[in-house]
KEMAR-955139 format. One record per atom (N, C-alpha, C, O): residue in one letter; residue number from 0; atom name; x, y, z. Coordinates in nm, 4 decimals. Example, Ala and Ser with C-alpha at 12.3 -4.5 7.8 and 13.67 -1.06 7.14 Angstrom:
2
<marvex A 0 N <1.3190 -0.5690 0.7800>>,
<marvex A 0 CA <1.2300 -0.4500 0.7800>>,
<marvex A 0 C <1.3200 -0.3300 0.7800>>,
<marvex A 0 O <1.4236 -0.3319 0.8465>>,
<marvex S 1 N <1.2850 -0.2250 0.7080>>,
<marvex S 1 CA <1.3670 -0.1060 0.7140>>,
<marvex S 1 C <1.2900 0.0030 0.7870>>,
<marvex S 1 O <1.3409 0.1138 0.8039>>,
// end
This chain:
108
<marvex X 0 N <2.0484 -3.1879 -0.1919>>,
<marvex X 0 CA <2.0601 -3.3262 -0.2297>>,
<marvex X 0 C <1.9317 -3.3996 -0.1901>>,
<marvex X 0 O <1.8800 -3.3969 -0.0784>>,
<marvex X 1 N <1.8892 -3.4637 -0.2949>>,
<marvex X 1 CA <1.7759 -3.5395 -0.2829>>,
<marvex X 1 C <1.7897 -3.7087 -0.2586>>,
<marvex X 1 O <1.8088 -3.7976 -0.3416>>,
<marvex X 2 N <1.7695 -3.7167 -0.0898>>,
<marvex X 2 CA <1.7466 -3.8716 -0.0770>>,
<marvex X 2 C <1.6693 -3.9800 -0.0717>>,
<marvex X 2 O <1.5806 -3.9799 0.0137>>,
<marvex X 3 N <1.6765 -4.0390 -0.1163>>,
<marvex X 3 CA <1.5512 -4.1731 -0.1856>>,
<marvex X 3 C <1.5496 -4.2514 -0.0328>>,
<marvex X 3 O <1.6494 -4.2886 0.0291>>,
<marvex X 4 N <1.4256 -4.2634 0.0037>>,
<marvex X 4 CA <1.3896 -4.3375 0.1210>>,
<marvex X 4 C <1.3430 -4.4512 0.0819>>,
<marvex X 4 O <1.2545 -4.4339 -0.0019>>,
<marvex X 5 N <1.3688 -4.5921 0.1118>>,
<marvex X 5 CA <1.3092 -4.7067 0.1059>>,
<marvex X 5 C <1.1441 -4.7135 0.1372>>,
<marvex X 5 O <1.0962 -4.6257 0.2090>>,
<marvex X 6 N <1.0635 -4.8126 0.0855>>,
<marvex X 6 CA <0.9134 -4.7952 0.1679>>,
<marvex X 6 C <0.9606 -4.9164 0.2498>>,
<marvex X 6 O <1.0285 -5.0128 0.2145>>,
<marvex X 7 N <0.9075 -4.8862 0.3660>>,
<marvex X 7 CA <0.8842 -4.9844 0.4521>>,
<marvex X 7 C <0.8558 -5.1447 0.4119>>,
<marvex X 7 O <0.7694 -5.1993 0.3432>>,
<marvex X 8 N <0.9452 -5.1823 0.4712>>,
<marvex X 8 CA <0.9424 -5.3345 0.4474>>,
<marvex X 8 C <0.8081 -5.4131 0.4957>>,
<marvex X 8 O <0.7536 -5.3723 0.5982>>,
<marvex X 9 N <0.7427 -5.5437 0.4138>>,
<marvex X 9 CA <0.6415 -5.5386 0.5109>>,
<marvex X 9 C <0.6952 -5.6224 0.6060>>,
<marvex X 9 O <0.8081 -5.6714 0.6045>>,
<marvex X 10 N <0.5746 -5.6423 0.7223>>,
<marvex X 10 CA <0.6434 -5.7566 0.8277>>,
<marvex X 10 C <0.5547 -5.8795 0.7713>>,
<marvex X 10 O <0.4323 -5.8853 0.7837>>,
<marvex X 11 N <0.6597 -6.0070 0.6878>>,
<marvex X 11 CA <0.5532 -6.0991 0.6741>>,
<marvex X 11 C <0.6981 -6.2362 0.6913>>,
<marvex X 11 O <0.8204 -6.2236 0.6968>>,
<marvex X 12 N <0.6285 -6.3298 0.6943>>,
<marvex X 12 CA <0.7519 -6.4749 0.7503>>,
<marvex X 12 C <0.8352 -6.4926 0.6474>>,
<marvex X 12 O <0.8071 -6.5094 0.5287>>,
<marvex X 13 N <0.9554 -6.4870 0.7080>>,
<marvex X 13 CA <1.0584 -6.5525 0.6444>>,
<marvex X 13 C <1.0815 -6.7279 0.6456>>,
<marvex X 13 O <1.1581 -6.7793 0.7271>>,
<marvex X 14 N <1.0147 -6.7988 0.5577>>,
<marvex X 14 CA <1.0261 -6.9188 0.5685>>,
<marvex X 14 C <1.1361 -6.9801 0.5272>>,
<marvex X 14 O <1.1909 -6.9218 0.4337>>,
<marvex X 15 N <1.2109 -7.1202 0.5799>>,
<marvex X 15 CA <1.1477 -7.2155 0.6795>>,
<marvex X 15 C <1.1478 -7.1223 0.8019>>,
<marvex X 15 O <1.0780 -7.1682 0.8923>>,
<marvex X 16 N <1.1993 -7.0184 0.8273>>,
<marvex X 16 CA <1.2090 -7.0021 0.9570>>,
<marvex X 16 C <1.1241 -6.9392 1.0446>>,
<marvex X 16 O <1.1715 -6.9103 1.1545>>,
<marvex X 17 N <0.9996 -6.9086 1.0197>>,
<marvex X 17 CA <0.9080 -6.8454 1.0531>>,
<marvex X 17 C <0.9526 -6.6834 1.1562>>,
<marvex X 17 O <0.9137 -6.6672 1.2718>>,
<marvex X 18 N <1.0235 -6.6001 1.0931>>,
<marvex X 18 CA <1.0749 -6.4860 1.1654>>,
<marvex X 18 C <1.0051 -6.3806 1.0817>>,
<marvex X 18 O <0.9659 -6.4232 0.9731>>,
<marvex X 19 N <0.9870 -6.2870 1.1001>>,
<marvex X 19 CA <0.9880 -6.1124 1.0323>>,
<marvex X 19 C <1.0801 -6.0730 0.9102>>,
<marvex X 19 O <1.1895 -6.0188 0.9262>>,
<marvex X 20 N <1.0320 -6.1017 0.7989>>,
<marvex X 20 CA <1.1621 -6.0180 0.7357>>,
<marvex X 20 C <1.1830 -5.9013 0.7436>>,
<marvex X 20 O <1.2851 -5.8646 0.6855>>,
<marvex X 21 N <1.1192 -5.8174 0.7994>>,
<marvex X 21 CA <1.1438 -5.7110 0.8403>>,
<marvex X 21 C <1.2032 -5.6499 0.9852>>,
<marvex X 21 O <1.2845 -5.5575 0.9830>>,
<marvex X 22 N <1.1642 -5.6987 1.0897>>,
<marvex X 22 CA <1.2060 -5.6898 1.1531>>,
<marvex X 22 C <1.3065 -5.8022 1.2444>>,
<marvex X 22 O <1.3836 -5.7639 1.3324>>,
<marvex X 23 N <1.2909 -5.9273 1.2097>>,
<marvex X 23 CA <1.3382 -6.0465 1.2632>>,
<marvex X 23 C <1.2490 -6.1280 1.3947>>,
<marvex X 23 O <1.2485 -6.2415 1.4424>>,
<marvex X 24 N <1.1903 -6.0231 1.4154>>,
<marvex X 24 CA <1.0907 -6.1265 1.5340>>,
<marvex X 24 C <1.0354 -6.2285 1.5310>>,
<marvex X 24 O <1.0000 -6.2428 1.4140>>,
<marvex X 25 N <0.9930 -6.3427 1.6098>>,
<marvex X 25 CA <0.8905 -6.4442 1.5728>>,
<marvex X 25 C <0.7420 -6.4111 1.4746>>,
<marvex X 25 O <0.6700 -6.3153 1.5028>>,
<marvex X 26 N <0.7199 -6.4777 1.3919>>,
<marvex X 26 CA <0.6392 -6.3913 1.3075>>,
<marvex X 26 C <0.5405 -6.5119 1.3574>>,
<marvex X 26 O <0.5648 -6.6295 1.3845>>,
<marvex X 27 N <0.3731 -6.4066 1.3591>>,
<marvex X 27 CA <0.3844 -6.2557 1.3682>>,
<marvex X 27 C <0.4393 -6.1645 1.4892>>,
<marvex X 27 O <0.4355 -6.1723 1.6120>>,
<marvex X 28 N <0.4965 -6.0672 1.3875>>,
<marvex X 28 CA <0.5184 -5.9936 1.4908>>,
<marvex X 28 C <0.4333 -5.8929 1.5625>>,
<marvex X 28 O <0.3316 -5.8698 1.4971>>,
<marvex X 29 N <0.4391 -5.8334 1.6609>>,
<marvex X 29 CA <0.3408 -5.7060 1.6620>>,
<marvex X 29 C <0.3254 -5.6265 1.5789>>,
<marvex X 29 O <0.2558 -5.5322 1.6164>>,
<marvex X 30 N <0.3610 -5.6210 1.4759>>,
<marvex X 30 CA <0.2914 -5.5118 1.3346>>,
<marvex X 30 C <0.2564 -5.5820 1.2429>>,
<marvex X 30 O <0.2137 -5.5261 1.1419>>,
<marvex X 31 N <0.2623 -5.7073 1.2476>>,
<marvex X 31 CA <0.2347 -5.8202 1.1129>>,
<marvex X 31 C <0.0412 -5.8581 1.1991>>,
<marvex X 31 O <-0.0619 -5.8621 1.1320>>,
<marvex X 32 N <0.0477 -5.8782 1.3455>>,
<marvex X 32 CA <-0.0699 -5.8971 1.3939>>,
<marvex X 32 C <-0.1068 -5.8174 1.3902>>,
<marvex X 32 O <-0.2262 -5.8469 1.3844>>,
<marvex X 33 N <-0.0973 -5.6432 1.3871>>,
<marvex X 33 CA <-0.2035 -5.4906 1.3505>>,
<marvex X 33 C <-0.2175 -5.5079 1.2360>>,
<marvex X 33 O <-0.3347 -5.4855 1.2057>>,
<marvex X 34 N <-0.1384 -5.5466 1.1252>>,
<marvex X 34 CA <-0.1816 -5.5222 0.9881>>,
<marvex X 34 C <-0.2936 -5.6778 0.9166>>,
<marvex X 34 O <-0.3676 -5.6819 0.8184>>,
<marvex X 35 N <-0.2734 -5.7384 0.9753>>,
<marvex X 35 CA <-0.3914 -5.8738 1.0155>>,
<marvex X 35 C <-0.4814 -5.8463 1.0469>>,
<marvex X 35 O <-0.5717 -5.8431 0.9633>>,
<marvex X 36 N <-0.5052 -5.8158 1.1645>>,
<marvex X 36 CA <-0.6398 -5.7648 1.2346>>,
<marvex X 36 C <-0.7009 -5.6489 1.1438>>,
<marvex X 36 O <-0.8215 -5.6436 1.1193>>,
<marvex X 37 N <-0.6010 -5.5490 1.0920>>,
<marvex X 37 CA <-0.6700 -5.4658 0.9671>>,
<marvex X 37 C <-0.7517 -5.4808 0.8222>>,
<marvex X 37 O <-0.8461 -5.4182 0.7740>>,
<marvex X 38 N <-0.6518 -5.6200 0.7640>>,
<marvex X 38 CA <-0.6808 -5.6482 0.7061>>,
<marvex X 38 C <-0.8528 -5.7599 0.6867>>,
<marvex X 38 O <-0.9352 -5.7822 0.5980>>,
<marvex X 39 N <-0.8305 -5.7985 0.8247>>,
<marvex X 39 CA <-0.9420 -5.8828 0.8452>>,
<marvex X 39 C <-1.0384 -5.8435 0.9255>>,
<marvex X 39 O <-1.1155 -5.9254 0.9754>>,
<marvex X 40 N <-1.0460 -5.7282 0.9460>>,
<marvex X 40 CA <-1.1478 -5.6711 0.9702>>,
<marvex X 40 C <-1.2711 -5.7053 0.9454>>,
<marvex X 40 O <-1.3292 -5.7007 0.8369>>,
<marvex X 41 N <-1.3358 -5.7617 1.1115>>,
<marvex X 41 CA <-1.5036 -5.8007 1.0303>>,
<marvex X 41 C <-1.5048 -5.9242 1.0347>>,
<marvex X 41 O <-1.6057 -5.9878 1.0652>>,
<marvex X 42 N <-1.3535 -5.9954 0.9946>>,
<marvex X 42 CA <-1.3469 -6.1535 0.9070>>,
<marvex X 42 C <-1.2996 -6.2255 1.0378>>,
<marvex X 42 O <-1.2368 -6.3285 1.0130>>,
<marvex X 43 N <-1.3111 -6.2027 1.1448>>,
<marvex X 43 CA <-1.2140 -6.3125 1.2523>>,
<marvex X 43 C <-1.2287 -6.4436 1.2636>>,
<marvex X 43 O <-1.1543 -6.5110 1.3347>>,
<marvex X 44 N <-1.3245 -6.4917 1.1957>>,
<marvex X 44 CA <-1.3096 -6.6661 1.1813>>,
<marvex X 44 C <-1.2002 -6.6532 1.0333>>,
<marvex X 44 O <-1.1019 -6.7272 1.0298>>,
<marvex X 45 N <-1.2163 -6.5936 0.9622>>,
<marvex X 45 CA <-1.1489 -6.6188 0.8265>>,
<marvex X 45 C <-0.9978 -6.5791 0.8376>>,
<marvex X 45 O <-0.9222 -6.5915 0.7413>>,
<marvex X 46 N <-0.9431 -6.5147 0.9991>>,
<marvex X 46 CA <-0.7856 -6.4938 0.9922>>,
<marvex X 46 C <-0.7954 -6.6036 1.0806>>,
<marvex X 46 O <-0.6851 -6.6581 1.0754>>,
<marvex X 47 N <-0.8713 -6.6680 1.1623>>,
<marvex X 47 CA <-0.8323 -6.7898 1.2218>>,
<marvex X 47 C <-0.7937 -6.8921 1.1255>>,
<marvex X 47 O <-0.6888 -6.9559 1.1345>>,
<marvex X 48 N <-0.8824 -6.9069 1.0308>>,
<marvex X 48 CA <-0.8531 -7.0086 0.9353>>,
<marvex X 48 C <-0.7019 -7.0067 0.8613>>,
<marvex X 48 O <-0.6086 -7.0867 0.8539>>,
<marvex X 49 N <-0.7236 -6.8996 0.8213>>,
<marvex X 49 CA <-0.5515 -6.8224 0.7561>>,
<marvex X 49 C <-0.4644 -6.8501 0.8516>>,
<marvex X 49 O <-0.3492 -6.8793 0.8193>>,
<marvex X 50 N <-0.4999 -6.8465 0.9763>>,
<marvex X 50 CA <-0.3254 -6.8215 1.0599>>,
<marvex X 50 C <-0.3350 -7.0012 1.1281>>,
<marvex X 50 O <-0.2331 -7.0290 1.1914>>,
<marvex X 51 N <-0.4230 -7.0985 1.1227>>,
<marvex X 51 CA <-0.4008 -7.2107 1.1030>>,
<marvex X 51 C <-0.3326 -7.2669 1.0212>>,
<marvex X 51 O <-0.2525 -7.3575 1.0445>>,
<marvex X 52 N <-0.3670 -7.2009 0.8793>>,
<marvex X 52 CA <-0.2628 -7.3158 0.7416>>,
<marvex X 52 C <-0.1340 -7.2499 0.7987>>,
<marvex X 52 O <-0.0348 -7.3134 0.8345>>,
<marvex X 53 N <-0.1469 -7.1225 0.8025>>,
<marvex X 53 CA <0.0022 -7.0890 0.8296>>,
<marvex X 53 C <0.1226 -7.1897 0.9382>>,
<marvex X 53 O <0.2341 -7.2361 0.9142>>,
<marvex X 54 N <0.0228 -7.1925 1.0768>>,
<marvex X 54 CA <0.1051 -7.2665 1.1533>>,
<marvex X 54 C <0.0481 -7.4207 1.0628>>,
<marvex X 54 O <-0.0045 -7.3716 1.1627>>,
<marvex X 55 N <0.0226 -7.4955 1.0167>>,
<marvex X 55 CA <0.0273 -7.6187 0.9333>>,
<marvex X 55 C <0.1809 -7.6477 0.8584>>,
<marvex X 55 O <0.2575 -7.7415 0.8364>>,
<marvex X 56 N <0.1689 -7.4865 0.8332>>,
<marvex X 56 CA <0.2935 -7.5422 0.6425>>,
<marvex X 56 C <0.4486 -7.4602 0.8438>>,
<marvex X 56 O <0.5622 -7.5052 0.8588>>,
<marvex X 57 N <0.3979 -7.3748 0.9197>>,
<marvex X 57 CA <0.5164 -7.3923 1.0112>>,
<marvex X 57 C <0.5534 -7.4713 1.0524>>,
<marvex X 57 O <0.6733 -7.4642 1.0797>>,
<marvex X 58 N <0.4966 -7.5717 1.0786>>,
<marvex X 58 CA <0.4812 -7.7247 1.1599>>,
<marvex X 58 C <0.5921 -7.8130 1.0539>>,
<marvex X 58 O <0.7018 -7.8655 1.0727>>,
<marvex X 59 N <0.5057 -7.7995 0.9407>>,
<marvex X 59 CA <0.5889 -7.8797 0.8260>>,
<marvex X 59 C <0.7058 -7.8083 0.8031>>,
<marvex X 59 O <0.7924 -7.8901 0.7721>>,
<marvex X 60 N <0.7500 -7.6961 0.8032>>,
<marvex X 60 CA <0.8892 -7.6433 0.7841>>,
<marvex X 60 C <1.0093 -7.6981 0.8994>>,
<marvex X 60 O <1.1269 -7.7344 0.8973>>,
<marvex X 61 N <0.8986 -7.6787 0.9995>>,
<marvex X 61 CA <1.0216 -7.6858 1.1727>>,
<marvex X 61 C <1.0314 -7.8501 1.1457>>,
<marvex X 61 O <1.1340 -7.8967 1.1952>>,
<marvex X 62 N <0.9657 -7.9267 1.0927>>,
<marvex X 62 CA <0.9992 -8.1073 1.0668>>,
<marvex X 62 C <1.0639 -8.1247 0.9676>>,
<marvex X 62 O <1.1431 -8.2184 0.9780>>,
<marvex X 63 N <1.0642 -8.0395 0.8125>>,
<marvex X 63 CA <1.2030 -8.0652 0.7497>>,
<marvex X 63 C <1.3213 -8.0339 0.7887>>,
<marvex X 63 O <1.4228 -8.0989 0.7637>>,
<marvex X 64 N <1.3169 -7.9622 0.8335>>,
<marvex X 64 CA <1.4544 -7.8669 0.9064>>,
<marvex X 64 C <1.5271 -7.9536 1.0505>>,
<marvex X 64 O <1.6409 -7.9469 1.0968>>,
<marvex X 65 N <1.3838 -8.0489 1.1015>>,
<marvex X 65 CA <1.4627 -8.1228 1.2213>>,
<marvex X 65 C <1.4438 -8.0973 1.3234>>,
<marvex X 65 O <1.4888 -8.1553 1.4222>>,
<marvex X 66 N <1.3554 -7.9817 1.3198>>,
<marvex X 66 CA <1.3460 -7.9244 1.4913>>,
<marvex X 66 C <1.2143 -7.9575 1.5453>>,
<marvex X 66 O <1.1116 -7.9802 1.4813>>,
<marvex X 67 N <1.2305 -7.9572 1.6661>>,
<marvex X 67 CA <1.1740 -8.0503 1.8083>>,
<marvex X 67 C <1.0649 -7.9156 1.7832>>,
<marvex X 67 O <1.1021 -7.7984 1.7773>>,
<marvex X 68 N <0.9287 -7.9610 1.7708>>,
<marvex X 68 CA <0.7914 -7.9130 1.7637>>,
<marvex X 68 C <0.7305 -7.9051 1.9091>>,
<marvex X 68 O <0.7248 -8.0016 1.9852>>,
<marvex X 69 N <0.6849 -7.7754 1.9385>>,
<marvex X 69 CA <0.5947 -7.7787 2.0726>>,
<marvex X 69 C <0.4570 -7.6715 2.0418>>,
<marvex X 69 O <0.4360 -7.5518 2.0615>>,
<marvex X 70 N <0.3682 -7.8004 1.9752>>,
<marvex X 70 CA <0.2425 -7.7453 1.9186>>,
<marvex X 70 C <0.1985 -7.6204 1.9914>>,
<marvex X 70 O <0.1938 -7.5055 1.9474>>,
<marvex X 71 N <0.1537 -7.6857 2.1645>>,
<marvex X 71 CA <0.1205 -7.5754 2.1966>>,
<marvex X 71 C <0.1463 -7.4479 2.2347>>,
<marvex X 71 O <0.0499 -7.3817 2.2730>>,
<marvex X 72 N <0.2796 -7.3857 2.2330>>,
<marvex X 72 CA <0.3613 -7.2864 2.1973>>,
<marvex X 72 C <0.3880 -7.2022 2.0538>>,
<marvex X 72 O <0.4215 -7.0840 2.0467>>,
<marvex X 73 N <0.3687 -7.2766 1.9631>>,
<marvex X 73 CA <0.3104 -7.2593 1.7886>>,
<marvex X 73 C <0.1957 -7.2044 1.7836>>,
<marvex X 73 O <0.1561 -7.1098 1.7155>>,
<marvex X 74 N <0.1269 -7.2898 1.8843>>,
<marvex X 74 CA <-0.0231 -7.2422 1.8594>>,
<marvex X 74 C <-0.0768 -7.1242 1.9106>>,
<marvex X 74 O <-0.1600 -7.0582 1.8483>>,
<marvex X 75 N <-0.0225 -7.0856 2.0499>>,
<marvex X 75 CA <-0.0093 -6.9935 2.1260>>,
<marvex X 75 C <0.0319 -6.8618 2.0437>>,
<marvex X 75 O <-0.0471 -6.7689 2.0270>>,
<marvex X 76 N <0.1518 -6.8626 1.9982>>,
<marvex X 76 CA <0.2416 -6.7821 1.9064>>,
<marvex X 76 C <0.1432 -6.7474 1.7750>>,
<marvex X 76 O <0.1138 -6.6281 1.7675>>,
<marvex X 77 N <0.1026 -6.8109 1.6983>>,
<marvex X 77 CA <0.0813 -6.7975 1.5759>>,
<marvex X 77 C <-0.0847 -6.8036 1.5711>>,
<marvex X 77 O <-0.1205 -6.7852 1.4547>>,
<marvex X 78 N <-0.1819 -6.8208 1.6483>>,
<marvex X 78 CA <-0.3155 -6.8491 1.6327>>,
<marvex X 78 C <-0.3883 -6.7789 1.8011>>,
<marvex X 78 O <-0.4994 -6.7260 1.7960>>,
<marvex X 79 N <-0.3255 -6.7859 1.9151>>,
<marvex X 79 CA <-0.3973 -6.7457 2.0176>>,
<marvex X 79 C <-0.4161 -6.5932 2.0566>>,
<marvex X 79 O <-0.4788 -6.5401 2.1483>>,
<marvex X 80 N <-0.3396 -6.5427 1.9546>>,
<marvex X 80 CA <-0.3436 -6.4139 1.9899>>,
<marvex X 80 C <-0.4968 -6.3203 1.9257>>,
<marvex X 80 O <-0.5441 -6.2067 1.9284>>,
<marvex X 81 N <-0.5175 -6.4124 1.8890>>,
<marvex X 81 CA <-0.6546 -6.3510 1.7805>>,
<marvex X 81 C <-0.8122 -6.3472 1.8845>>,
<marvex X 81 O <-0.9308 -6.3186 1.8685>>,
<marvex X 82 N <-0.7161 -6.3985 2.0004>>,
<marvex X 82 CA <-0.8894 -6.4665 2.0774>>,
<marvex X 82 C <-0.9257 -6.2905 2.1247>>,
<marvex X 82 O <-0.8486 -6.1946 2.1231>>,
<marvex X 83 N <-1.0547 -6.2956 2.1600>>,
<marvex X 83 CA <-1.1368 -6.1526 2.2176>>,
<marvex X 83 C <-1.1157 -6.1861 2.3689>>,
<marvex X 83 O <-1.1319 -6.3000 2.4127>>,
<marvex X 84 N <-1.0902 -6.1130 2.4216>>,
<marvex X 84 CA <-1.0971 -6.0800 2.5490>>,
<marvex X 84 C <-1.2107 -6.1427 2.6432>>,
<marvex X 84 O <-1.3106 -6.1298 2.5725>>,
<marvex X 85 N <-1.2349 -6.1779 2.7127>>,
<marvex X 85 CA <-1.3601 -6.2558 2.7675>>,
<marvex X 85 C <-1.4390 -6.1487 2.8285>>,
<marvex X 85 O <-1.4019 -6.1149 2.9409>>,
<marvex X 86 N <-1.5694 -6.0704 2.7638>>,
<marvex X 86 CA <-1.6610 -6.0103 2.7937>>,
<marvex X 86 C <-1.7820 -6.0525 2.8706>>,
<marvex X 86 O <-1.8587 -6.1195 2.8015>>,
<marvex X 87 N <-1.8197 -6.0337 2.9886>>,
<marvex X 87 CA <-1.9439 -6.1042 3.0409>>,
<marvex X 87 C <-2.0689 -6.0607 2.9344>>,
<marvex X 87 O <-2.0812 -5.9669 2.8557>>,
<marvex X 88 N <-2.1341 -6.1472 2.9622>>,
<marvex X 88 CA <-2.2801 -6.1470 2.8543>>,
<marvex X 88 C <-2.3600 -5.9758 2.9229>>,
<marvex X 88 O <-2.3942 -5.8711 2.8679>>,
<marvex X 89 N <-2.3610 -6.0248 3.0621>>,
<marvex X 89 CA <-2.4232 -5.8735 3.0876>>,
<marvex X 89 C <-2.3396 -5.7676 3.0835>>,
<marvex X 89 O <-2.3875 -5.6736 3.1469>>,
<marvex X 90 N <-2.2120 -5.7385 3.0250>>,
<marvex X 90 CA <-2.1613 -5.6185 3.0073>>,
<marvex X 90 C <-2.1202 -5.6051 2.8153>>,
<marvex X 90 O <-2.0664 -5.5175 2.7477>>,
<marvex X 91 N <-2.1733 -5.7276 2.7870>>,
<marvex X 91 CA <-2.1502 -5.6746 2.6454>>,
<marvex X 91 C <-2.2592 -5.5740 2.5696>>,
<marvex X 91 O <-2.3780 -5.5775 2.6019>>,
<marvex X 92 N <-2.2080 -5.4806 2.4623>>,
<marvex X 92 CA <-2.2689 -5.3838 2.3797>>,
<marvex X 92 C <-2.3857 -5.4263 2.3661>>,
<marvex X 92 O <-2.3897 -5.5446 2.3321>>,
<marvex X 93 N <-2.4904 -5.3729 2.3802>>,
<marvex X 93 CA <-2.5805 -5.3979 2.2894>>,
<marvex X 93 C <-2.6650 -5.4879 2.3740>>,
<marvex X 93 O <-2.7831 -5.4815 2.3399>>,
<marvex X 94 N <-2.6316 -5.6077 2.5197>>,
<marvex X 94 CA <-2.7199 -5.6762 2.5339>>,
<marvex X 94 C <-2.7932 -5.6228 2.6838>>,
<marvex X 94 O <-2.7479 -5.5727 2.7867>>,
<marvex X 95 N <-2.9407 -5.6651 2.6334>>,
<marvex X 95 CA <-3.0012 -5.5851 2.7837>>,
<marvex X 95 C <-3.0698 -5.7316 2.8224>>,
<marvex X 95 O <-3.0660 -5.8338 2.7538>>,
<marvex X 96 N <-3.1334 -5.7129 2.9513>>,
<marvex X 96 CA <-3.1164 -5.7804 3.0442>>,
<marvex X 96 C <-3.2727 -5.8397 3.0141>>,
<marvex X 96 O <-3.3689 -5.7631 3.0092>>,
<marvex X 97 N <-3.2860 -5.9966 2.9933>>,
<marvex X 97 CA <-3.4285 -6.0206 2.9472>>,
<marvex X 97 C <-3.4867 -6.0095 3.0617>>,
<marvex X 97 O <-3.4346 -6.0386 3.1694>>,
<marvex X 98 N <-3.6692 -5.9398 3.0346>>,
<marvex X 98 CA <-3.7128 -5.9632 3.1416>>,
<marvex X 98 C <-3.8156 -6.1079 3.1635>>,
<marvex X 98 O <-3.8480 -6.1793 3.0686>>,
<marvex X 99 N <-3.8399 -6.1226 3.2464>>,
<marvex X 99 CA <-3.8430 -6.2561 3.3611>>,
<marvex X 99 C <-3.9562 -6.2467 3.4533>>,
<marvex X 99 O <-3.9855 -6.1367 3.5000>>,
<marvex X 100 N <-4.0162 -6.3414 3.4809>>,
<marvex X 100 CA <-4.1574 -6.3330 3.5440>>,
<marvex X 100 C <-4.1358 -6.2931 3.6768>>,
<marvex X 100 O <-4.2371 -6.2675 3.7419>>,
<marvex X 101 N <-4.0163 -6.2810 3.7369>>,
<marvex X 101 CA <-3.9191 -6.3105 3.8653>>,
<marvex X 101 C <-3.8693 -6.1579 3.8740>>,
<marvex X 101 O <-3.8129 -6.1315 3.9802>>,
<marvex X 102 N <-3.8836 -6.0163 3.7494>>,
<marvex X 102 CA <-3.8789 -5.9459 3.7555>>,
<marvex X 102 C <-3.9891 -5.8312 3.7743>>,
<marvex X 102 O <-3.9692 -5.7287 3.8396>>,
<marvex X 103 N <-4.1537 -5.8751 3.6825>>,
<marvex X 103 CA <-4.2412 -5.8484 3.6547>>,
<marvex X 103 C <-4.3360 -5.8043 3.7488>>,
<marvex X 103 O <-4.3764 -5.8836 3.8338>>,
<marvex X 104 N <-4.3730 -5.6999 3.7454>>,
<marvex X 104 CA <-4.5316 -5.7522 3.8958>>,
<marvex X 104 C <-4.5218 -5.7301 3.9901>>,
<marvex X 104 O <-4.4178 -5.6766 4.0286>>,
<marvex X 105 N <-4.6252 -5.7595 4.0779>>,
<marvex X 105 CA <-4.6259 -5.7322 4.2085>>,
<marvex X 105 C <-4.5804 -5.8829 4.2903>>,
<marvex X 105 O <-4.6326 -5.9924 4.2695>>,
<marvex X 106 N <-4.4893 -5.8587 4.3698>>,
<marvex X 106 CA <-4.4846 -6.0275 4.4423>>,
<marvex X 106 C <-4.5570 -6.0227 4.4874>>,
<marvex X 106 O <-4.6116 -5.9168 4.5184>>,
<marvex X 107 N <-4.6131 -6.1802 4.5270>>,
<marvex X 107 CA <-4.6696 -6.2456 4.5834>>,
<marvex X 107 C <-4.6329 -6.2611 4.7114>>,
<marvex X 107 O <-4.6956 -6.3375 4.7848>>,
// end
């Protein structure tokens, strides 16, 4: 017997309510933010921009609907997760250490 498997649902918002239709979580969920970050690869100002309108038209859904808004928890949820990790300048890829007259030479 041959059984037909569904494809995977994607994980994208169920509006007004901003959840997972796939899984039900606060969207995004953790696989809606891997397949984001995939998709935008390269582009991280351009999913900031994207996951702003998003929380915009969320903002406007949770105010037709009536419910008590706490921006910075929205914002947190739906836009802060995108930030990079805080790398010091001297341990990031690629940067070497300028040299400096204070490095150079023989002291004085």
């Amino acid at each position: 017997m041959v059984t037909r498997t569904e494809p995977p649902r994607p994980h994208l918002p169920m509006r007004p309510l901003w959840r997972c239709r796939a899984c039900g979580a606060e969207w995004p969920c953790s696989p809606a933010r891997l397949r984001l970050l995939r998709e935008y690869d390269g582009y991280r100002l351009s999913l900031a921009f994207y996951l702003v309108v998003m929380l915009n038209e969320a903002v406007q859904d949770a105010q037709r609907l009536g419910l008590s808004i706490d921006l910075a928890a929205w914002y947190t949820r739906m836009v802060a997760w995108i930030r990079r990790p805080e790398v010091p300048v001297e341990n990031a890829p690629g940067v070497t250490t300028p040299v400096t007259s204070a490095t150079c030479g023989p002291s004085s």
